[in-house]
C-alpha positions in Angstrom: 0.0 0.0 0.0 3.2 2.2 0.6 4.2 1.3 -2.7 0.9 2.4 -4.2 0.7 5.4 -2.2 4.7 6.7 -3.8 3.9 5.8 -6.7 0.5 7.8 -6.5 1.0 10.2 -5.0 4.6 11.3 -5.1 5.6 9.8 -8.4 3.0 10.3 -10.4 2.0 14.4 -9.7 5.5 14.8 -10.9 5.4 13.1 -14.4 1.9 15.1 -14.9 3.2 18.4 -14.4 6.1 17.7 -16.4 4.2 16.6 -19.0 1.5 19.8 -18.4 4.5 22.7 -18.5 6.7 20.5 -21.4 3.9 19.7 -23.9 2.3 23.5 -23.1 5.2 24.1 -24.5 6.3 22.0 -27.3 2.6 22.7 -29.0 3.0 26.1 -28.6 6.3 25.8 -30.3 5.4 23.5 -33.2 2.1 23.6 -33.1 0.3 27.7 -32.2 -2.5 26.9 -34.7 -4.4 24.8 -32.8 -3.5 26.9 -29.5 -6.9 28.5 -29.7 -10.5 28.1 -27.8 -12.1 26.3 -31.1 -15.0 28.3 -30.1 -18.6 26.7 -31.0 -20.6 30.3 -30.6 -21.3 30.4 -34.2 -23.3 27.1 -33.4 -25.1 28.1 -30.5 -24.5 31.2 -28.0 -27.2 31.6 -25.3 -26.5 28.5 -23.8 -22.3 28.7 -24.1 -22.5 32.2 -23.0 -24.8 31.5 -19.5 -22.8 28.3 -19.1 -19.2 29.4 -19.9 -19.9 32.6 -17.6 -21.0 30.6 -14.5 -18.0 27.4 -15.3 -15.2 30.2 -15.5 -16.7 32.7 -12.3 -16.7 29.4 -10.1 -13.4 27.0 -11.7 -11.6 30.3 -11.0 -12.6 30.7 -7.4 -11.9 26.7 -7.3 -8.6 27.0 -8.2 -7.3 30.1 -6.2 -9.0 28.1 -2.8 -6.9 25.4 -3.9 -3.7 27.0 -4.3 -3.9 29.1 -2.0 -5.4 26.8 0.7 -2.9 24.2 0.1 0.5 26.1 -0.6 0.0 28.6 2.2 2.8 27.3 5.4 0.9 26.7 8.4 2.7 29.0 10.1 1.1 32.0 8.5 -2.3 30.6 9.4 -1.1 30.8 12.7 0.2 33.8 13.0 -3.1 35.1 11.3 -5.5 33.4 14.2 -7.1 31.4 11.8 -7.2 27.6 13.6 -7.6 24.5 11.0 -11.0 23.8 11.9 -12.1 27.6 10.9 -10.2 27.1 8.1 -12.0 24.0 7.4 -15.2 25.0 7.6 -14.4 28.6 5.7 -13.0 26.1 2.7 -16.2 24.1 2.9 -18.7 27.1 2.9 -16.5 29.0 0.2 -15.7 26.1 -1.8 -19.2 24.5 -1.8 -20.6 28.1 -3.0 -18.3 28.1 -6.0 -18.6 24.4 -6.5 -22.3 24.7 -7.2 -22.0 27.7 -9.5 -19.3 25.3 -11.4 -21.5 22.4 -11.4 -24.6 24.6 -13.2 -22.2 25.7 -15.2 -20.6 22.5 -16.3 -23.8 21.0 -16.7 -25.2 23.4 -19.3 -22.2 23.2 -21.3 -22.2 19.1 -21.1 -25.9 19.1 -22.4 -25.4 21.8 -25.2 -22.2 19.5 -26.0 -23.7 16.4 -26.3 -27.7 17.2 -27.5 -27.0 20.0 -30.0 -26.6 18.3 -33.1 -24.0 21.1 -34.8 -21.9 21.5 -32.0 -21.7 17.7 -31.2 -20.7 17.1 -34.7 -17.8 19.7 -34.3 -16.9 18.9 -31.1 -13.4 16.3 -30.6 -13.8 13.2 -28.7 -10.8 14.9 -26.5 -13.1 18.3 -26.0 -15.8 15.7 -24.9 -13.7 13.7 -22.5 -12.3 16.8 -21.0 -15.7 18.1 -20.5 -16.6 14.8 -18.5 -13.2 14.5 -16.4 -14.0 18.4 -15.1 -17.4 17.1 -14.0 -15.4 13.8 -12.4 -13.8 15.9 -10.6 -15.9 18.8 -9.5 -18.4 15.8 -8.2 -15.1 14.4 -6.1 -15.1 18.3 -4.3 -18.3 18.8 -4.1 -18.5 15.0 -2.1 -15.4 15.7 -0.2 -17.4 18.3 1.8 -19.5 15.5 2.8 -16.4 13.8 4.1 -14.9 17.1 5.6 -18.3 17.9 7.4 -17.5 14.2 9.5 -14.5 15.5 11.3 -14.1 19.1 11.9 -10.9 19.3 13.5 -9.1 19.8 10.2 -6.9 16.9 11.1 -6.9 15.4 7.1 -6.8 19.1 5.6 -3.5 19.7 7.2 -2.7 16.3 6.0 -3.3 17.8 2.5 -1.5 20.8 3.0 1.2 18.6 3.8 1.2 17.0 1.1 1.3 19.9 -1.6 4.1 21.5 -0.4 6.1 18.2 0.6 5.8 18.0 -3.6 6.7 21.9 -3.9 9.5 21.0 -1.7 10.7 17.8 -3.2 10.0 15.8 -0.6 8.8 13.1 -1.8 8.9 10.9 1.0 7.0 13.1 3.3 4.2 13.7 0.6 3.5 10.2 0.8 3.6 9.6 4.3 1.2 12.4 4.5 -1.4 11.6 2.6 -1.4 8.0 3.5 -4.0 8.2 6.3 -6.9 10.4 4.4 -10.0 9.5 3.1 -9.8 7.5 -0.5 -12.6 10.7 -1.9 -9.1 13.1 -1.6 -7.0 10.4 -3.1 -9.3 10.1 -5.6 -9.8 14.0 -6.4 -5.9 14.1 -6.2 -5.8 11.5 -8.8 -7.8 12.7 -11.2 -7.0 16.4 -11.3 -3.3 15.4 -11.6 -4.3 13.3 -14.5 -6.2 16.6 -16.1 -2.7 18.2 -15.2 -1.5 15.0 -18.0 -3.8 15.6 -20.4 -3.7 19.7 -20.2 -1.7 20.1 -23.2 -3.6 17.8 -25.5 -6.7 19.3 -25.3 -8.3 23.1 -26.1 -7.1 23.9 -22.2 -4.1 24.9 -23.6 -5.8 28.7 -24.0 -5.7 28.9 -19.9 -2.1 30.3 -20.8 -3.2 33.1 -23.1 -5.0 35.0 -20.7 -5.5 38.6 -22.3 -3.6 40.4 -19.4 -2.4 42.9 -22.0 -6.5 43.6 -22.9 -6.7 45.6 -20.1 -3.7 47.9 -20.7 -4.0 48.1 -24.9 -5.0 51.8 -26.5 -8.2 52.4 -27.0 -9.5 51.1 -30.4 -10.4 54.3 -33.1 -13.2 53.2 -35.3 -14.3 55.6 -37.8 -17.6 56.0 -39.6 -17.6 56.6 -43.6 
């Protein structure tokens, strides 16, 4: 089980996120053509634009919880007042808000994916399976508050804090000591978005890294009439 835990769980996140900065980069090297959205609006918009508004608003939230929940040392929790269990239950509450906004999301864009005829029949069987691994996984959170709600002490969450910055650390062996003991709903929700890490760069998730920071500081656009 130690063995399957390494492997896992120290091994494995490693070998995704090579592969997820690596082949980001190798397609956008040989490849920028398909480093786009592939945007299906001219299909069908009502439905993209509601669901794509409420999948970004909450998958963004998601994300800075994550990282920011998992990477921040103990010590400055501390030092702020803020005890694991308060922590805890401020990831649930937080996390579940922007979880369910996701989920909506997700779910409008699965249906307009897979029951309108035009954008089905332009959609990749990778934009598909993305599509379904995001929903894998937002299901995994949204149950892990389940599982949190159990044991409010915030024993396991520090076990997952732990864990994340054992890997930033390179320490292996500590990352899988660490998340040995917790619940098999975190294993599996570790598993799976490391795997989405793997996949990352052969898929239309590749755009994450063209943000338009630049949008925001660009002149103003002159458009004269005839």
């Amino acid at each position: 089980m130690n063995y399957i835990n390494t492997l896992l769980f120290s091994v494995y996140p490693y070998i995704a996120l090579a592969v997820f900065f690596l082949g980001s980069l190798i397609r956008y090297d040989r490849d920028q053509y398909t480093w786009k959205t592939s945007s299906s609006q001219i299909f069908e918009s009502r439905q993209l634009r509601i669901g794509s508004m409420l999948f970004h608003i909450g998958v963004i939230a998601i994300l800075a919880g994550h990282f920011v929940g998992l990477l921040t040392p103990k010590a400055v929790w501390h030092v702020l007042g803020i005890s694991a269990s308060f922590k805890q239950a401020m990831a649930m509450g937080i996390g579940g808000l922007f979880g369910l906004i996701c989920f909506v999301g997700l779910v409008i864009l699965i249906k307009r994916r897979l029951t309108n005829p035009r954008v089905r029949a332009n959609s990749s069987k990778m934009d598909i399976a993305i599509l379904l691994l995001l929903f894998a996984q937002l299901i995994l959170g949204l149950l892990s508050i389940f599982v949190s709600a159990g044991h409010m002490d915030g024993a396991e969450m520090l076990k997952l804090m732990t864990w994340a910055q054992s890997l930033v650390t390179f320490n292996a062996t500590e990352a899988a000591a660490a998340i040995s003991g917790v619940h098999v709903i975190y294993k599996l929700h570790i598993f799976l978005g490391m795997t989405l890490f793997l996949l990352f760069p052969f898929s239309r998730l590749v755009h994450v890294w063209s943000v338009p920071v630049r949008y925001f500081t660009r002149n103003y656009q002159v458009v004269r009439a005839r």
